[in-house]
ROPA-971415 format. One record per residue (C-alpha): residue number from 1; residue in one letter; chain; x negated, y negated, z negated. Coordinates in steps of 0.2 Angstrom, whole numbers, plus 5000, padded with zeros to 4 digits. Example, Ala and Ser with C-alpha at 12.3 -4.5 7.8 and 13.67 -1.06 7.14 Angstrom:
[1 A A [4938 5022 4961]]
[2 S A [4932 5005 4964]]
END
This chain:
[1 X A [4631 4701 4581]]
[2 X A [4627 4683 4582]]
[3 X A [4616 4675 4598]]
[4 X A [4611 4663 4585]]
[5 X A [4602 4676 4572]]
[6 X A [4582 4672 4572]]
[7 X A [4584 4659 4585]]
[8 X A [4572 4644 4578]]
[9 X A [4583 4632 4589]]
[10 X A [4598 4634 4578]]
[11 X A [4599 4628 4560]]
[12 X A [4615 4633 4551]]
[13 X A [4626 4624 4563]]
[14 X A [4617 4612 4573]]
[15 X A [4605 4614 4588]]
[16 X A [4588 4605 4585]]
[17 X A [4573 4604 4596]]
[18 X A [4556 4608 4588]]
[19 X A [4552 4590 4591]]
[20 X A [4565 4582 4582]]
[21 X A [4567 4594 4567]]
[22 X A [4552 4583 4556]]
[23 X A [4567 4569 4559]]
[24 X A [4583 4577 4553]]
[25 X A [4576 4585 4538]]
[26 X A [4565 4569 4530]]
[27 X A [4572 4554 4523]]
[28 X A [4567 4535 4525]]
[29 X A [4558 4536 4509]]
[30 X A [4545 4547 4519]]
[31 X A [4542 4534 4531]]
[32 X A [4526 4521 4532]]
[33 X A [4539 4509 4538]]
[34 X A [4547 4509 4523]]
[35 X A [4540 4496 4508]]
[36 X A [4542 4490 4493]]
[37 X A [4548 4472 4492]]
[38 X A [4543 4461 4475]]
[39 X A [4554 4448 4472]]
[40 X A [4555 4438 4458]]
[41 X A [4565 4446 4446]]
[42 X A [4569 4463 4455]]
[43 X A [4560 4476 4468]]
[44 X A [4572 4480 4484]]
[45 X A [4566 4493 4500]]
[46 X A [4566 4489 4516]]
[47 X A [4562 4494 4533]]
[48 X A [4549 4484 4544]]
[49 X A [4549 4496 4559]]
[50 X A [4553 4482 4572]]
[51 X A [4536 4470 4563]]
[52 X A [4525 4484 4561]]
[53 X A [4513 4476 4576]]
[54 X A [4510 4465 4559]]
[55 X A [4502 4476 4550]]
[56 X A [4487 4490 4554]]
[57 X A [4491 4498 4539]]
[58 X A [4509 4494 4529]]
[59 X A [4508 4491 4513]]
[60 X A [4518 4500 4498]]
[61 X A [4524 4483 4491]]
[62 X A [4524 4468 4498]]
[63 X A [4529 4452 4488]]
[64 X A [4544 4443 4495]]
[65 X A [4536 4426 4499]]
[66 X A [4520 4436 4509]]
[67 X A [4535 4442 4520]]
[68 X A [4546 4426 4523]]
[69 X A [4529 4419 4530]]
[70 X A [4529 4433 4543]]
[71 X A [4545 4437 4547]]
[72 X A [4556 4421 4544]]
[73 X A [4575 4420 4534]]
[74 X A [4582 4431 4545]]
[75 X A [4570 4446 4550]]
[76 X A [4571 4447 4528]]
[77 X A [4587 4448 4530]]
[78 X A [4585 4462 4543]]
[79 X A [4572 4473 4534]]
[80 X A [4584 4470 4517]]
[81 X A [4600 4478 4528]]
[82 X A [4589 4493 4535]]
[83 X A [4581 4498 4517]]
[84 X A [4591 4515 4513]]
[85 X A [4578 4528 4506]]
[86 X A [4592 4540 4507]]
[87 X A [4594 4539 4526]]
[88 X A [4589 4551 4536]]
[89 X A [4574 4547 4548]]
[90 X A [4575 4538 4565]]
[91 X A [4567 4540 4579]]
[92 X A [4555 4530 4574]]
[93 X A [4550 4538 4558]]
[94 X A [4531 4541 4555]]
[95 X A [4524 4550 4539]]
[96 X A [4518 4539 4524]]
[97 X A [4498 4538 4527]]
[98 X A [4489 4542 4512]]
[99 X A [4477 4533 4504]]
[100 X A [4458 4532 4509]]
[101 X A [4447 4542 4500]]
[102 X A [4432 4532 4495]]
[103 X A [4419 4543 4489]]
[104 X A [4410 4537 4474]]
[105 X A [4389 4534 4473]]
END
């Protein structure tokens, strides 16, 4: 008999803590950090988890000009390199807010 059976630490060969398991088991794509970049011709992700003091709320989309003006060349260039929706969580990783609710009159 295993020491691992019905032990909620242990999931199929790896040790997690309750408070990391959110992180191993979403993806990027869960994230409020990531967005939506509109460019010209073509939509690219990205992750703006080092500039979120910029926003209160992230948006979904963002269009590419709105985000040189913030960031600069290089933090583009940054958010562009970290935009994997595949990859799994970070530390950082907060769930996707959902939208306000405005009740109707």
């Amino acid at each position: 008999m295993s020491i691992f059976n019905n032990n909620k630490l242990w999931e199929g060969h790896r040790v997690i803590l309750p408070e990391f398991r959110e992180r191993v088991t979403s993806k990027c794509r869960d994230c409020r950090y990531h967005i939506l970049i509109q460019g010209k011709d073509e939509v690219r992700q990205g992750c703006i988890e080092k500039y979120k003091e910029l926003w209160a709320r992230p948006p979904e989309k963002i269009p590419v000009l709105v985000l040189l003006k913030l960031v600069g060349e290089e933090g583009l260039g940054e958010i562009l390199n970290r935009g994997n929706a595949n990859a799994y969580a970070c530390g950082y990783f907060e769930r996707k807010l959902v939208p306000k609710k405005i009740p109707r009159k």
